[in-house]
C-alpha positions, 0 to 999 in steps of 0.5 A: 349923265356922265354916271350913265356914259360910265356905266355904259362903257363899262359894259362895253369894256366887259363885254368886248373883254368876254367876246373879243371883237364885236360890230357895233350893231352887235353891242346895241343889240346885246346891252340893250341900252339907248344907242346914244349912251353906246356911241358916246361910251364907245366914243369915250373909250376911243378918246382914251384910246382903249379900242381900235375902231375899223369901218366894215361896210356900213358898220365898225368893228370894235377891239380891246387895244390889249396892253403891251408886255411891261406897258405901265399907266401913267 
């Protein structure tokens, strides 16, 4: 299960990285995977703190958190 979450988020990754700022309902409709695996990848990707989630209504809107200039991993 955690392969499919993987891939999952990658996807997700690529396409916020291809079209900035995307809803939720946005990206369900787009990968056409089982909701699911999108939340639990987008909860990933929260967790490790590369998306900056903001409730708008009944949905979120999700963004790449861009890397600082001269920001290196640890």
């Amino acid at each position: 299960m955690i392969t499919k979450i993987g891939i999952v988020t990658g996807e997700i990754w690529q396409l916020l990285e291809n079209n900035g700022s995307m809803h939720i309902k946005d990206i369900n409709s787009r990968l056409k995977r089982p909701e699911f695996l999108i939340l639990m990848g987008l909860g990933w990707l929260a967790r490790e703190g590369h998306i900056v989630l903001e409730e708008e209504g009944s949905d979120f809107n999700v963004t790449l958190r861009k890397k600082e200039v001269g920001q290196t991993k640890s």
